[in-house]
C-alpha positions in Angstrom: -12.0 -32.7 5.3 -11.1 -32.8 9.2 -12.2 -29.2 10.0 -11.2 -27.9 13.9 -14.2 -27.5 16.2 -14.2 -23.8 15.6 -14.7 -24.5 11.6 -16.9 -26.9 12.3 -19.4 -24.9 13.0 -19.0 -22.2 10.3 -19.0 -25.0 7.8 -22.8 -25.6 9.2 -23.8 -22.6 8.1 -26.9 -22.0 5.2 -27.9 -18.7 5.1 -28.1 -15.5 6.9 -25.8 -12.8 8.5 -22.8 -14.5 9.6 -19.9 -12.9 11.5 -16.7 -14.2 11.7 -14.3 -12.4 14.3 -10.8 -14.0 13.4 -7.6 -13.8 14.7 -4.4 -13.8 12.6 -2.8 -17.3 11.7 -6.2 -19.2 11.9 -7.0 -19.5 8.4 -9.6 -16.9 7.0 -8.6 -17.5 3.6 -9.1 -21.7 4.0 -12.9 -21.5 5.6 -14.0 -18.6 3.2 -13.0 -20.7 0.2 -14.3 -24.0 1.7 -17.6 -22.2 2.8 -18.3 -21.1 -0.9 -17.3 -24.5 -2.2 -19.6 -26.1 -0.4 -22.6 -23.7 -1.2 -21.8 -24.1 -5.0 -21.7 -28.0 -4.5 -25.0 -27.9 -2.6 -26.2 -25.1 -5.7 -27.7 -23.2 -2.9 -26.7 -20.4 -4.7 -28.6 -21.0 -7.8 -30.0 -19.3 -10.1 -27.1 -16.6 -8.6 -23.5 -16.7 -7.7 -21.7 -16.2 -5.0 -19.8 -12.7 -4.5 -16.5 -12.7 -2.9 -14.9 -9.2 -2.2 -11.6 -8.4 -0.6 -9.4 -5.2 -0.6 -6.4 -6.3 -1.8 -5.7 -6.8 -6.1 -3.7 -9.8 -4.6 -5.9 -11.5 -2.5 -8.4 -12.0 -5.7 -6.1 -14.4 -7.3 -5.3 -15.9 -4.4 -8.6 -16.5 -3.7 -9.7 -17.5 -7.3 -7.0 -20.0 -7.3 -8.1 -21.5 -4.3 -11.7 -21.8 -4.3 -10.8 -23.6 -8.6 -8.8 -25.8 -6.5 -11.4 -27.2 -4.5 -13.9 -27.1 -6.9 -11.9 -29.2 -9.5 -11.7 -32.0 -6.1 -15.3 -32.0 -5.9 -15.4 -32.6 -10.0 -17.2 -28.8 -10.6 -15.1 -27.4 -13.9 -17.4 -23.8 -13.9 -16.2 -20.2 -12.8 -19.7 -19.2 -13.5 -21.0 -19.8 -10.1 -18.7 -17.0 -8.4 -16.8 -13.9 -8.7 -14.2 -12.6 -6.8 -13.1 -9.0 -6.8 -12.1 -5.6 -5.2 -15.0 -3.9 -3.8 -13.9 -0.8 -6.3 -14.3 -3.3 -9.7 -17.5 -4.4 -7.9 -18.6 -0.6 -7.9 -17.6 -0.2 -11.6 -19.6 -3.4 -12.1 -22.7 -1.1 -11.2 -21.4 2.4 -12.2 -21.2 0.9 -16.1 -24.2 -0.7 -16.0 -26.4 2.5 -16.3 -23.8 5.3 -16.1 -27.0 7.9 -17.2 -28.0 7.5 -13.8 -25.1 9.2 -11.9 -24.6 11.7 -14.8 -21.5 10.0 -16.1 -20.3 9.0 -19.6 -20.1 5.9 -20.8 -16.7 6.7 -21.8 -15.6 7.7 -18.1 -11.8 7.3 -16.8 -11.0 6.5 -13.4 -7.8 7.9 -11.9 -5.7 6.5 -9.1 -4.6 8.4 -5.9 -1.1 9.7 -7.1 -3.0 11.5 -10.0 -5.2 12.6 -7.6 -2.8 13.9 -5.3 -1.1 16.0 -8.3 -4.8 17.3 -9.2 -5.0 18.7 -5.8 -2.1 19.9 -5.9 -2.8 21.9 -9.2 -5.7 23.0 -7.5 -3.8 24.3 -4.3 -1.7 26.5 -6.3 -4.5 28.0 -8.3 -6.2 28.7 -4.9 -2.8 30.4 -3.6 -3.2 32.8 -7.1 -6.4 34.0 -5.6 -5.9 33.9 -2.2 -2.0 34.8 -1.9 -1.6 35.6 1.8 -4.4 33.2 3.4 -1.8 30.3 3.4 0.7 32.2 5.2 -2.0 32.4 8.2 -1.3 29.2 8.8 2.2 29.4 9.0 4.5 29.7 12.1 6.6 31.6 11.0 9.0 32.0 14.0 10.0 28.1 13.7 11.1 28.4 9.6 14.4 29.9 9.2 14.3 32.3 5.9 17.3 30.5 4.2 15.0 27.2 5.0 11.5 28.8 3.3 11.0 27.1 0.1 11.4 23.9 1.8 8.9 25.0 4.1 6.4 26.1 1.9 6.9 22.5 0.4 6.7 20.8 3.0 2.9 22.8 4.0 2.0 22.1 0.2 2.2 17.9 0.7 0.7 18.1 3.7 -2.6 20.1 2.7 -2.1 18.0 -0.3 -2.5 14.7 1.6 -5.2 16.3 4.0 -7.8 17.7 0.9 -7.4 14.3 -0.7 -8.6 12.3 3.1 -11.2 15.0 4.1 -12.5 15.0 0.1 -13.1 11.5 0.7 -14.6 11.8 3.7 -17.1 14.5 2.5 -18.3 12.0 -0.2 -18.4 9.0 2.0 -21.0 12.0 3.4 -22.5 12.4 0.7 -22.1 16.0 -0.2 -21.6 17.7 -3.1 -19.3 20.3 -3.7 -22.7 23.2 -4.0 -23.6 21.2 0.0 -20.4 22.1 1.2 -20.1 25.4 -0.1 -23.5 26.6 1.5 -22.3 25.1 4.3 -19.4 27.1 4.7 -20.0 30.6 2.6 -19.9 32.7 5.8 -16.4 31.4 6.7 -13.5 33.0 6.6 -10.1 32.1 4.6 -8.6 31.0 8.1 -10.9 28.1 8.5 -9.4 24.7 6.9 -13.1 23.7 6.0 -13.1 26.6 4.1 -10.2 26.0 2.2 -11.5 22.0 1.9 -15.1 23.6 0.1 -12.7 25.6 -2.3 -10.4 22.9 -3.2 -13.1 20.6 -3.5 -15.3 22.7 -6.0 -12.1 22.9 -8.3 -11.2 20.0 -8.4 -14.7 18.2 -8.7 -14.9 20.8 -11.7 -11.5 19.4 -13.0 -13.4 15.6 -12.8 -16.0 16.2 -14.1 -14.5 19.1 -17.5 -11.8 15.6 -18.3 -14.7 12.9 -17.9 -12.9 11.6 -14.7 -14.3 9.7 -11.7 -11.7 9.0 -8.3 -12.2 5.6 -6.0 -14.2 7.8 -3.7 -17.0 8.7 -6.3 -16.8 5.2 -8.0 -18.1 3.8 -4.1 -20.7 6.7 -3.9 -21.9 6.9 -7.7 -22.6 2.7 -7.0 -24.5 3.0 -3.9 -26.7 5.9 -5.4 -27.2 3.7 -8.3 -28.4 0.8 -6.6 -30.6 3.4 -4.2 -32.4 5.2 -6.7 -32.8 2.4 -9.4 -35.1 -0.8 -8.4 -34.8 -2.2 -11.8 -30.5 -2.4 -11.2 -30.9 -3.0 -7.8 -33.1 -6.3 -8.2 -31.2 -7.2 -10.9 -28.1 -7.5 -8.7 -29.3 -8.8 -6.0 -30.4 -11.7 -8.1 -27.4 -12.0 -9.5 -25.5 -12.6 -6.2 -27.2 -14.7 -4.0 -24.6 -15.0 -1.7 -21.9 -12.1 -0.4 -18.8 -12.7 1.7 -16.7 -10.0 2.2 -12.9 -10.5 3.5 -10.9 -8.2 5.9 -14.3 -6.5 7.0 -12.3 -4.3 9.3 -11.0 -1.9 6.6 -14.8 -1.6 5.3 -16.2 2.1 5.3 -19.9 3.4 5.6 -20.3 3.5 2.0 -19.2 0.0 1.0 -21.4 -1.5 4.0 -24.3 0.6 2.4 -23.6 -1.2 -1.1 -23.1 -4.7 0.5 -26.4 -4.2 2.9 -28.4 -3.2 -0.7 -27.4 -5.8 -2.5 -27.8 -8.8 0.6 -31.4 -7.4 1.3 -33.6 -9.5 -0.6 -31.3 -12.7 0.4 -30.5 -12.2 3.9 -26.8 -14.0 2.6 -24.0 -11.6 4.0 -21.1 -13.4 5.7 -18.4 -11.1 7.3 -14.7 -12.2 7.9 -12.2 -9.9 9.9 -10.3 -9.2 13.1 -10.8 -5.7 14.2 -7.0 -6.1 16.2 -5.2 -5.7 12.7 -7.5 -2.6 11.5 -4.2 -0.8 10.5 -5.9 1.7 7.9 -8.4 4.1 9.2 -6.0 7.3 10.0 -5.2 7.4 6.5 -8.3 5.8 4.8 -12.0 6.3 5.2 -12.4 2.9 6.4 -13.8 2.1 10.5 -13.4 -1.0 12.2 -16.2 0.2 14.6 -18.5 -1.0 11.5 -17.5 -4.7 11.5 -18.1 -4.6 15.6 -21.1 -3.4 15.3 -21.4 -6.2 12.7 -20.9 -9.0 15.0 -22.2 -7.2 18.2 -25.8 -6.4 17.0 -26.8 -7.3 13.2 -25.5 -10.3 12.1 -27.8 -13.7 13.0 -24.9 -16.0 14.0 -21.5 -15.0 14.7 -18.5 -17.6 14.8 -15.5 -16.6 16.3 -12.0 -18.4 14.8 -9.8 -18.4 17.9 -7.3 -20.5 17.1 -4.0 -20.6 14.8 -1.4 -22.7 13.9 1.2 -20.3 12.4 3.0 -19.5 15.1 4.9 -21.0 18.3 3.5 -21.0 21.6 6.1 -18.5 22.5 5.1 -15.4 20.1 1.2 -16.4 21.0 2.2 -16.0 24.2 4.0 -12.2 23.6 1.0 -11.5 21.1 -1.3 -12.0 23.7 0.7 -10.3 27.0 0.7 -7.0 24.5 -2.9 -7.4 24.1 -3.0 -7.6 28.2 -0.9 -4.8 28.2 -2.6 -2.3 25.7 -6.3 -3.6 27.8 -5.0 -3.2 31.5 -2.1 -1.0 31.9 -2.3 1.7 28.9 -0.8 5.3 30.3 -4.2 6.1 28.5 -7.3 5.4 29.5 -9.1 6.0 25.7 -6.5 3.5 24.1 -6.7 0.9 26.3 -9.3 -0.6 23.8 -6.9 -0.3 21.0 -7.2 -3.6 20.9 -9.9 -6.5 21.7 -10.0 -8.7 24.0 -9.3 -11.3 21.6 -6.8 -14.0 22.3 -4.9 -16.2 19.9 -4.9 -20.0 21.2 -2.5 -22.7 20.2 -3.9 -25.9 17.8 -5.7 -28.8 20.6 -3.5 -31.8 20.0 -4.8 -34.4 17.1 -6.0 -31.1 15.5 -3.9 -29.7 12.4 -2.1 -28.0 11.5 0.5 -28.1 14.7 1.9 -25.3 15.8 6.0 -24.7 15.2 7.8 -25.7 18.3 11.1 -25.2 19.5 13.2 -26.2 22.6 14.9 -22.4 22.8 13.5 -19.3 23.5 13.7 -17.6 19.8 13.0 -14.5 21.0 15.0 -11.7 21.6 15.2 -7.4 22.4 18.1 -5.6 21.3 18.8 -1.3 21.7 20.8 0.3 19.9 22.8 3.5 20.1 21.4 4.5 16.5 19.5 4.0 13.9 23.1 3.0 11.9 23.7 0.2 14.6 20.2 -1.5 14.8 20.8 -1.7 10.5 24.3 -2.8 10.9 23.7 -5.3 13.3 20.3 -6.7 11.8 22.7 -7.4 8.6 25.0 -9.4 10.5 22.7 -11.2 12.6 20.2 -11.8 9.2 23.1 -13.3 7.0 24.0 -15.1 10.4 20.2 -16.7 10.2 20.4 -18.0 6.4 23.5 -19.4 6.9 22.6 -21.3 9.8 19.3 -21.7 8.8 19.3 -22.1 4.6 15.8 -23.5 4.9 13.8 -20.8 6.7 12.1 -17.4 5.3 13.3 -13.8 6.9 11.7 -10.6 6.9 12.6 -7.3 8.1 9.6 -5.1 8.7 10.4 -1.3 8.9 8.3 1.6 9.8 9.1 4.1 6.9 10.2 4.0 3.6 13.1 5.9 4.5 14.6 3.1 6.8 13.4 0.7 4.1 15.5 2.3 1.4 18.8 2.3 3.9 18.4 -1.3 4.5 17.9 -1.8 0.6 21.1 0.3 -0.1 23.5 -1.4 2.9 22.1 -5.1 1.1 22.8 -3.6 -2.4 26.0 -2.5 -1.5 26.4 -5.9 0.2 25.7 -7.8 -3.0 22.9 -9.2 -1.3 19.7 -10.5 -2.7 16.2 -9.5 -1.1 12.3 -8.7 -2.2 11.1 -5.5 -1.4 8.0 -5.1 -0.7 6.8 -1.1 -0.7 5.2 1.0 -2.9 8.2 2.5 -4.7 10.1 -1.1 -4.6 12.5 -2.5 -7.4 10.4 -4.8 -8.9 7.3 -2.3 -9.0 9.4 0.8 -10.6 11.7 -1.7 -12.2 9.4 -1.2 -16.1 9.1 3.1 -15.4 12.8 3.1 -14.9 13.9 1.6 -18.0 11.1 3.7 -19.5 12.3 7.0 -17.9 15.9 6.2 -19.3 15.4 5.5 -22.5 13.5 8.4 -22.8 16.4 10.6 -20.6 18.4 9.5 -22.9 16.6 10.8 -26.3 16.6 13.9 -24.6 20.4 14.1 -25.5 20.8 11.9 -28.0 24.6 12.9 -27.7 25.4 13.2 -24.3 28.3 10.6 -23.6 26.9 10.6 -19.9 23.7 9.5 -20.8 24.5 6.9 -23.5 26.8 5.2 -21.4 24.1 5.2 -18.3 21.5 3.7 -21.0 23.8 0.1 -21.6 25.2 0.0 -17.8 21.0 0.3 -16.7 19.3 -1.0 -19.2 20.6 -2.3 -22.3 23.3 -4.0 -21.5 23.2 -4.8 -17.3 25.1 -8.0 -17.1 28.6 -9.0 -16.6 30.9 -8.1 -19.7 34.7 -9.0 -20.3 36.1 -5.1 -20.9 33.2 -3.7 -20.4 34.1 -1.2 -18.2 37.2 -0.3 -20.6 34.5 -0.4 -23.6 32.4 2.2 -21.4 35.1 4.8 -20.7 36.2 4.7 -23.9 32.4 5.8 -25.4 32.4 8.2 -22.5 35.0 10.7 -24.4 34.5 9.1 -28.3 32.2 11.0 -30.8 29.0 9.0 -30.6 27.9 9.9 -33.8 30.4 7.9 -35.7 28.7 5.3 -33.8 25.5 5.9 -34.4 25.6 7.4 -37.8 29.3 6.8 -39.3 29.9 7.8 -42.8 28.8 4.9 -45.1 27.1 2.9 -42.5 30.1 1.5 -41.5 32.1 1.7 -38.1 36.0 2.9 -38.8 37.4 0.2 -36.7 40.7 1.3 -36.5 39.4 4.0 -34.0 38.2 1.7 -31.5 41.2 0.1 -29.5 41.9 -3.4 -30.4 40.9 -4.8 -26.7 37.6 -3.5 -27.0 36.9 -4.6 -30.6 38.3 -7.9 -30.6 35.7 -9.1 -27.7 31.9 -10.9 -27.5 31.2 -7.6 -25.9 31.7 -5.3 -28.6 29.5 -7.5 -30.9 26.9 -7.4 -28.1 27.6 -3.8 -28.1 26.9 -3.3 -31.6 23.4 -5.4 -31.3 22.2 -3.1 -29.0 23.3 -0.1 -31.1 21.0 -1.1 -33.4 18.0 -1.3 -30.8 18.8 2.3 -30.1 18.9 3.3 -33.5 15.5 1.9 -34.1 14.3 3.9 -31.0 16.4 7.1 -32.4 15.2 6.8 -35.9 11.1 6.0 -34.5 9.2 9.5 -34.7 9.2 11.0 -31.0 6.1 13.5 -31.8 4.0 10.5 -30.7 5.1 10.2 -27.3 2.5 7.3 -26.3 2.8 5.1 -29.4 7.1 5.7 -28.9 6.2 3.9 -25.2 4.6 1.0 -27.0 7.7 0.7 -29.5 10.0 0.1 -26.9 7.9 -2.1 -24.8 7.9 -4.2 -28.1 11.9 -3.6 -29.1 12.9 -4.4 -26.2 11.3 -7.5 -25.4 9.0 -6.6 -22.5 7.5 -9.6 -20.9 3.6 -9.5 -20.0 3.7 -7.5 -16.8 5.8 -5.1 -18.4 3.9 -4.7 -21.7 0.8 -3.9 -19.6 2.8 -1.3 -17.2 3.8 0.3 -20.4 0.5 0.7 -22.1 -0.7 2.3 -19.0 2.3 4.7 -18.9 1.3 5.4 -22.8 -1.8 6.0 -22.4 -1.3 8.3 -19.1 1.7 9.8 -21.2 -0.8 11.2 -23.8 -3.3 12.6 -21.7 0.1 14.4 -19.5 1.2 16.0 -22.7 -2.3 17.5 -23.5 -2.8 18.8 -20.4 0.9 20.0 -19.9 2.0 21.2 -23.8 5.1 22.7 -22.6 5.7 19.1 -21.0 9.3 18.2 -22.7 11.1 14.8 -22.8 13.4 15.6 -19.9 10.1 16.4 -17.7 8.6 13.1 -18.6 12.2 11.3 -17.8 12.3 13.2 -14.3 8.1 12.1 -13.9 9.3 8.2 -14.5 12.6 8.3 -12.3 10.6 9.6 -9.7 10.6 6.2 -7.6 8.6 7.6 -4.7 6.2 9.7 -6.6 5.8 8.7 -9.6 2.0 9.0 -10.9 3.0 6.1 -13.4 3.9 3.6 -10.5 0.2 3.2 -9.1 -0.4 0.9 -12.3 2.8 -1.0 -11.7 2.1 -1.5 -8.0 -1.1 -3.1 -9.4 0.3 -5.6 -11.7 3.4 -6.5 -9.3 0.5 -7.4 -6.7 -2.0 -9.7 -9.0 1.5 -11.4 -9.5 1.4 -12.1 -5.9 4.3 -12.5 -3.3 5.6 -15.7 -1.9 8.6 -15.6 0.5 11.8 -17.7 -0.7 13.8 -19.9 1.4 17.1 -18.0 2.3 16.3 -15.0 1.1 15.9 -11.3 2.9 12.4 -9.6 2.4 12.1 -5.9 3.6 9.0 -4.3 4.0 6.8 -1.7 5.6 5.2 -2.7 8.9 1.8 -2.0 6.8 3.0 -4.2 3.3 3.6 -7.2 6.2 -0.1 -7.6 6.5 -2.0 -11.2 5.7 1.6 -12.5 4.9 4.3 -15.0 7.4 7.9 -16.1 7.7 9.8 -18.0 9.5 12.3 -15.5 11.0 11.0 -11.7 11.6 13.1 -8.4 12.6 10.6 -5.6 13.8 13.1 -2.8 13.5 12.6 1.1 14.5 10.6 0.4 17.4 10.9 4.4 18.3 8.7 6.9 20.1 8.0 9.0 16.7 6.9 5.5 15.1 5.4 3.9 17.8 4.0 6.5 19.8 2.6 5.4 23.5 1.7 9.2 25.5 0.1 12.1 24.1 4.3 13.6 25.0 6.0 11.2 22.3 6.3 12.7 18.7 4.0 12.8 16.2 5.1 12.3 12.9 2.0 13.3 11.2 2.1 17.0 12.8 3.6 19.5 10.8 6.5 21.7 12.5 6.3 24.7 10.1 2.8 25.3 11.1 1.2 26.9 14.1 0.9 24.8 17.0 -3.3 25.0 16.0 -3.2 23.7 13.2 -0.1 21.1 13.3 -2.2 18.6 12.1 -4.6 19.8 9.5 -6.1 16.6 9.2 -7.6 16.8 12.0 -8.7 20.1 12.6 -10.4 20.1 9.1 -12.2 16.5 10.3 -13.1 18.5 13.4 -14.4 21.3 11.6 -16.2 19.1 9.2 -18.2 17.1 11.8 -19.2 20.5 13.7 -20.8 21.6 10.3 -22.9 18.4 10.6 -23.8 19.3 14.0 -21.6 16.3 15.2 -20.5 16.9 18.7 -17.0 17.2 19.7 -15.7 16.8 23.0 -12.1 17.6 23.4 -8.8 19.2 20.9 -9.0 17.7 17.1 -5.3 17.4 17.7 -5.5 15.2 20.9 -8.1 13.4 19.2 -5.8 12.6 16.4 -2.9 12.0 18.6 -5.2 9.0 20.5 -6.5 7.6 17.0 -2.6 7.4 16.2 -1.6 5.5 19.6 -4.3 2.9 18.8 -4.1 2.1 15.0 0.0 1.8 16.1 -0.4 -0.4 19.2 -2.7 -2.9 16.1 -0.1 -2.3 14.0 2.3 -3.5 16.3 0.4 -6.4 17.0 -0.1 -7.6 13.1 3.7 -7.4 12.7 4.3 -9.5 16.0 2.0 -12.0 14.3 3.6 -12.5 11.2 6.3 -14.5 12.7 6.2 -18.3 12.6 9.0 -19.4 14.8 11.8 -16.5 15.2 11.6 -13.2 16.6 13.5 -10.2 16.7 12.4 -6.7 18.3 15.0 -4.0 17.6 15.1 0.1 18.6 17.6 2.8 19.3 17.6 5.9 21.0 19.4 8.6 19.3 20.2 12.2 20.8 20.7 14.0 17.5 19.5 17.4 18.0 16.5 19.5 19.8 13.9 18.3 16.8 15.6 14.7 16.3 15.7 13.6 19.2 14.2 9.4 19.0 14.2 7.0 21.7 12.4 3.7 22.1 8.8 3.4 21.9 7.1 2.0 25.8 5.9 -0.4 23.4 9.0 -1.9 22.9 10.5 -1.4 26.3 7.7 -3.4 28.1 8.0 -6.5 25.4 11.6 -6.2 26.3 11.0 -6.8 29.6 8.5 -9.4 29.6 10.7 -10.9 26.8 13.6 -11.3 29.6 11.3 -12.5 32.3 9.9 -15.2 30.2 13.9 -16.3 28.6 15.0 -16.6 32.1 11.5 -18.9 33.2 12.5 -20.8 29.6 15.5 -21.0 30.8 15.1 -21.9 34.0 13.1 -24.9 32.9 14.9 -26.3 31.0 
């Protein structure tokens, strides 16, 4: 194997801690999975295995496939000398092992973060029955018009929502129990977030632990206080992996480290892969990138830095790398000029592979837009431009919401054109709890013309059809139960018009009646095991069957705990696209699927989804202030209008409050704090979506005057690329 210099010296490594600073393109993923190869052909590993842990349920078959790849070369057939995983089934792994230890049953459920949200929730509203005017403290009420207050009220409930389930994290990643955090904060009053935090915390820990129920959080700690307090466990896993190499080491937190330092102590093998420029989680996670610095800067024994990468042109290198100069030298703030290392991305040394793209043009452009409607409208048109001209190359939008994502999905729907979406509510991940949701919308009202007809357009019978659109206004007005149910068992035909019943489509038609009558006919007091029924009438492949057994079995449990739960409520709960508890699960099994880009076809995704993945062509659109904010003056999208100016981000204040319990000191305003964290993690952000592109790029924004609180205009950001991407076309140009 001709390695490049850089991987050269990687590949010579034995044991130890190894660092290995990367930047994006320069192939993580090939020297982690040639690294362990070459340990298990050497057996250094023996009598253990070698551990591979990443953070992403894709990545691990990626990996697995991979590493059996080059195995199979070397002529080793075995999966027994390594395991891959998510640091979460890793911390299962231990939980399971002894769950006496941690006080947990055997039997013990773990729920996933939109269950967890709507636990909180629950527990919000129980705390608003005790406490009925403490949340209105926190209100300002001179911005919410009355004829606006439910919405408002809403609105504050999400938001606490979101904040109780980051700062609950971040009390266990402390290591606090809800009895330590309710000494701590006794003497409070009601107008002290932390207060509210102990409070909410204490019920819904109490919730957990009645129901036999464990979140990711306590699954992290309950694993590293298992492997603390237990020699016997902790010796036997650090036997059993001789060797741990942990992928994307920038979204680690202070627990995991803990775990991986445990279980690497005996062995001294700990290798650590990451680039702390595309740490793009930690304002809404509990992971810190500062961790794998300190990683590379003052623990590990050897630390190899990949420089180089091959994915992209010379050009975007070039703009990847002048943003990095940018952000360093010339930042309006002095705090966020380290945003980003000083960690440059250089082209392949000739005779080395693999090359990078190369061009004669300048494929880079900047375009501003009036509105958000035109940047859209015109990225269609220049897009379909692309893949006509270019029927051979991969394009990607990347978008900074999910409500931008879902107008570009509706203008290429309308369009008739195809795409992948790649979000957490996308087609292909709600696609099984849709169908779900309609059949069971539809039992609801068995008789509703409405519904019956929605049931075969959606799901029974979504195709093209000659006269099927005459067949479906027809059953919107005709009795359905002479369908269904005629007298006799048998259809009168001479009600249904001869054009309709002289067709393929009415026999398809009748086919499918059947279907539904085996769904109609199946007893519906058995909610879960009516879920498996139609995963199995209706020809579910793999994926599906597996979304729907999880829906099932999440089905039950909803109707215990909600009894006056009806099948309209559970229709809504699956429709739900964007917060559906039941699409967590599907999200999952979409991603072990995995994602590769197709030739001549549109993907859209969120600037965050983009991550660890490339195409040939990429649009960065919505290059704003509110998204990509560069002064503490731009907007903040994470602060809340309807609440006082103090306490517009509750996230914060409740981290501040948290830390000055601990005696941590703080310096300066929890909200300008926040404001500083958000420039940075957004200036990485924006330089892991310039780095997805291999040979075309496209940076788009608007500026928008649409009232006093929606007002957007383009992120500095975006107007300094702009410029340095017309000094550099005219140089291009000039040259040539």
């Amino acid at each position: 194997m001709d390695y490049r210099e850089e991987q050269k010296n990687i590949m010579e490594y034995k044991s130890g801690y190894m660092a290995i600073p990367s930047v994006p393109g320069a192939g993580k993923t090939f020297i982690a999975t040639h690294l362990t190869a070459k340990i298990i052909k050497n057996e250094w590993h023996k009598p253990g295995k070698v551990l591979i842990l990443t953070y992403m349920n894709s990545a691990v078959n990626n990996f697995k496939a991979r590493l059996s790849k080059l195995l199979e070369e070397e002529g080793i057939i075995s999966n027994k000398d390594y395991e891959v995983m998510t640091i979460h089934s890793l911390a299962m792994k231990i939980v399971k092992e002894k769950p006496d230890l941690v006080n947990v049953s055997e039997e013990f459920e773990i729920i996933d973060p939109v269950t967890q949200i709507s636990l909180i929730d629950r527990c919000i509203d129980e705390w608003k029955e005790k406490n009925r005017r403490a949340l209105k403290y926190f209100l300002n009420e001179n911005k919410i018009n009355q004829d606006n207050i439910s919405n408002a009220y809403k609105s504050v409930q999400k938001i606490l929502c979101k904040t109780m389930s980051a700062i609950i994290g971040e009390i266990k990643n402390r290591e606090l129990t809800p009895q330590d955090l309710n000494d701590m904060t006794k003497n409070l009053d009601n107008k002290r977030l932390i207060k509210l935090a102990s409070d909410i915390y204490s019920m819904y820990d109490r919730y957990l632990k009645l129901n036999g129920l464990l979140d990711y959080d306590d699954l992290l700690v309950l694993a590293y206080l298992s492997l603390k307090n237990d020699e016997d466990l902790r010796t036997k896993f650090q036997k059993k992996y001789t060797y741990i190499l942990e992928d994307e080491a920038q979204d680690s937190n202070i627990i995991q480290q803990k775990i991986l330092f445990l279980l690497s102590k005996n062995t001294g093998n700990l290798i650590k892969v990451g680039d702390s420029n595309q740490s793009i989680m930690s304002t809404f996670t509990n992971s810190d990138p500062k961790l794998f610095r300190d990683f590379y800067n003052n623990t590990a024994d050897k630390v190899e830095r990949m420089l180089t990468a091959g994915r992209s042109t010379r050009e975007i290198i070039d703009l990847a790398n002048y943003f990095v100069d940018w952000v360093r030298n010339h930042h309006p703030l002095p705090e966020c000029k380290f945003s980003l290392e000083d960690q440059k991305i250089e082209t392949v040394k000739p005779g080395e592979k693999p090359e990078n793209p190369k061009s004669d043009n300048y494929n880079i452009r900047a375009y501003k837009f009036k509105s958000q409607k035109d940047e859209i409208s015109t990225f269609l048109t220049l897009a379909q431009k692309f893949i006509v001209k270019n029927p051979d190359k991969t394009i990607a939008a990347l978008v900074p919401s999910g409500e931008m994502l879902s107008n570009i999905a509706d203008e290429l729907e309308s369009k008739g054109i195809d795409y992948d979406e790649l979000s957490d509510s996308s087609k292909d991940i709600v696609h099984t709890t849709k169908i779900l949701g309609k059949v069971i919308e539809y039992l609801a009202e068995p008789y509703n013309n409405y519904k019956f007809v929605e049931l075969f357009e959606k799901v029974l019978m979504p195709g093209e059809y000659d006269n099927k659109e005459s067949l479906f206004n027809f059953l919107k007005e005709y009795n359905l139960e002479k369908i269904l149910y005629p007298r006799g068992g048998i259809i009168d035909i001479k009600e249904i018009p001869n054009e309709i019943r002289n067709t393929t489509t009415w026999d398809e038609f009748l086919q499918k009646c059947a279907i539904l009558k085996k769904l109609l006919d199946f007893p519906h007091t058995a909610v879960d095991r009516l879920i498996l029924y139609m995963a199995d009438i209706l020809n579910f492949d793999t994926e599906e069957k597996a979304v729907a057994q999880k829906v099932a079995a999440d089905v039950k449990h909803l109707f215990i705990t909600n009894p006056k739960w009806t099948f309209n409520d559970l229709a809504n709960e699956l429709l739900d696209s964007k917060n559906s508890k039941f699409n967590y699960f599907a999200k999952i099994v979409y991603e072990m699927k995995g994602y590769e880009p197709v030739e001549g076809k549109i993907t859209i995704s969120t600037y965050h989804k983009s991550k660890g993945l490339e195409w040939d062509c990429v649009f960065l659109l919505g290059l704003t202030h509110n998204y990509f904010p560069v002064t503490l003056s731009d907007k903040f999208l994470g602060e809340n209008y309807y609440l006082k100016d103090d306490y517009s981000n509750p996230g914060a204040i409740v981290k501040a409050e948290l830390e000055q319990l601990l005696n941590d000191e703080i310096t300066e305003s929890p909200i300008l704090r926040s404001r500083k964290e958000n420039i940075s993690e957004k200036a990485r952000l924006l330089y892991v979506a310039i780095t997805r592109a291999k040979e075309y790029l496209f940076l788009m924004s608007h500026e928008d005057n649409i009232g006093k609180w929606n007002e957007e205009k383009c992120s500095q950001y975006f107007i300094e690329l702009a410029n340095y991407i017309s000094r550099r076309r005219k140089e291009f140009d000039g040259d040539k």
